[in-house]
C-alpha positions as CSV (number, residue, x, y, z in Angstrom):
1,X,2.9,-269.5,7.1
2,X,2.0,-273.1,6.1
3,X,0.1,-275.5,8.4
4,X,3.5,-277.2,9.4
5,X,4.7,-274.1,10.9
6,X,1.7,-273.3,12.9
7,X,1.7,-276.7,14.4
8,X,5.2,-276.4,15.5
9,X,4.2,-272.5,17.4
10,X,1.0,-274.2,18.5
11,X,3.3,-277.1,20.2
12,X,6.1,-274.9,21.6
13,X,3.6,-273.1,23.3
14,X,1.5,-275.9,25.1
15,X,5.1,-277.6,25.7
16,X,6.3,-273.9,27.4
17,X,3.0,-274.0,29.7
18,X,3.1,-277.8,30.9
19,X,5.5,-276.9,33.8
20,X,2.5,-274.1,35.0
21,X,-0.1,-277.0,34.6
22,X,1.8,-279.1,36.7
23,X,2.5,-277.1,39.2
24,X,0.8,-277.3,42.9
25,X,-0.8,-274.0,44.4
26,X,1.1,-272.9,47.2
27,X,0.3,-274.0,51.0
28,X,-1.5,-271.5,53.1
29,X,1.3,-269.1,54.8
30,X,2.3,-270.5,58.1
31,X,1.4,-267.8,61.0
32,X,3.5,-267.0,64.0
33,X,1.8,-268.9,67.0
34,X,0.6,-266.5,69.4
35,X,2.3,-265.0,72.0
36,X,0.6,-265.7,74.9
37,X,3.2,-264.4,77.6
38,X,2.4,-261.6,80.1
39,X,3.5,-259.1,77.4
40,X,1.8,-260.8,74.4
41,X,-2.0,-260.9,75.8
42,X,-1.2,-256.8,76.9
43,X,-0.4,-256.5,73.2
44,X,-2.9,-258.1,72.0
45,X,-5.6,-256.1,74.4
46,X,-4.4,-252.9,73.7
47,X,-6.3,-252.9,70.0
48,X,-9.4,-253.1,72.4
49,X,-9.1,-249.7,74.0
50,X,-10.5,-247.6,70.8
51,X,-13.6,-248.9,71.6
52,X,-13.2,-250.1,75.4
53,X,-10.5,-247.6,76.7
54,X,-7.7,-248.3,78.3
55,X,-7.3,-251.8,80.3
56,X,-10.9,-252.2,79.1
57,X,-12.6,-249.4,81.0
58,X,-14.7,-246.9,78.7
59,X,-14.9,-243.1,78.8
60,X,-17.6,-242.0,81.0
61,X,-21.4,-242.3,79.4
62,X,-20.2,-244.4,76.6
63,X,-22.5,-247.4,75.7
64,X,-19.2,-249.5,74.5
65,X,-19.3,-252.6,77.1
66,X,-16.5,-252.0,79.8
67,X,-14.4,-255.2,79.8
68,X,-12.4,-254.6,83.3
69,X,-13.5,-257.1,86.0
70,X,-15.9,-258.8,83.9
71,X,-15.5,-262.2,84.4
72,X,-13.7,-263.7,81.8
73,X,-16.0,-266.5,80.9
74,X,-18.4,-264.0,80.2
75,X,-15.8,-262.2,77.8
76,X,-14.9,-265.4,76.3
77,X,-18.6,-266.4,75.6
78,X,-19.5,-262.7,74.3
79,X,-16.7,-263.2,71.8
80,X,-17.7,-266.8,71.2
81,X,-21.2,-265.4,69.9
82,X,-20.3,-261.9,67.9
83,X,-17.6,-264.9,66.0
84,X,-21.1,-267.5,65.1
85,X,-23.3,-264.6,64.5
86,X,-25.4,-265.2,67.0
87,X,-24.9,-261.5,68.7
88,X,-25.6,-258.1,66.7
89,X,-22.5,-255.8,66.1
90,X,-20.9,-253.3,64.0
91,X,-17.8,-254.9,64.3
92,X,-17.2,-257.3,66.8
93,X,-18.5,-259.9,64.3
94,X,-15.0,-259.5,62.4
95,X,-12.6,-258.8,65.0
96,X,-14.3,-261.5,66.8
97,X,-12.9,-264.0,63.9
98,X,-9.3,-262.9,63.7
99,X,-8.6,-264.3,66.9
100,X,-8.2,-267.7,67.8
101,X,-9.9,-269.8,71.2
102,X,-6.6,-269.6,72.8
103,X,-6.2,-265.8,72.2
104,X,-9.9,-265.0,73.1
105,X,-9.2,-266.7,76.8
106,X,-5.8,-264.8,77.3
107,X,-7.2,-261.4,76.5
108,X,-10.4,-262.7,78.4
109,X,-8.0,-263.3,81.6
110,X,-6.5,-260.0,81.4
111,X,-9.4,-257.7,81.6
112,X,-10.8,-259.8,84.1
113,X,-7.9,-259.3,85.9
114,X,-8.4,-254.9,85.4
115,X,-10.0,-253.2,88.2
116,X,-13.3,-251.9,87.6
């Protein structure tokens, strides 16, 4: 192939990528707000009992925190510090980030809500 000919390929292939080039990424994915009705925050604090048992109240001589009737600053301010760093877990430090301030106080409410 002569020079000519090269040059042509070489063009048709930057000319084939310009639309990729100038192309924005895509925007973040848009998530569901939260459901925050009555139903909602149960769902939501049902993926605590593995750890906390059921409406937040452990099986007996586990050293898992129980969550029902604590008050739910306390909850909120637990969650607040497993999120910064700022309290030792195993995983509470992740969880702790996958929910949002508005979450946190509406699962808060509800175990403080749970009988002891």
């Amino acid at each position: 192939m002569n020079r000519i000919a090269w040059e042509g390929i070489a063009a048709a292939m930057l000319a084939a990528s310009l639309p990729a080039w100038s192309q924005q990424p895509a925007p973040p994915p848009a998530f569901a707000p939260a459901n925050l009705s009555e139903s909602g925050v149960r769902s939501m604090a049902s993926a605590c009992a593995a750890c906390h048992g059921t409406q937040g109240k452990p099986v007996a001589g586990s050293t898992v925190a129980a969550l029902a009737g604590r008050p739910a600053q306390d909850i909120q301010d637990a969650m607040a510090q497993f999120r910064d760093g700022k309290r030792p877990a195993t995983v509470m430090h992740q969880i702790a980030k996958g929910y949002s301030d508005a979450e946190v106080a509406a699962i808060a409410g509800y175990f403080s809500k749970q009988a002891r």
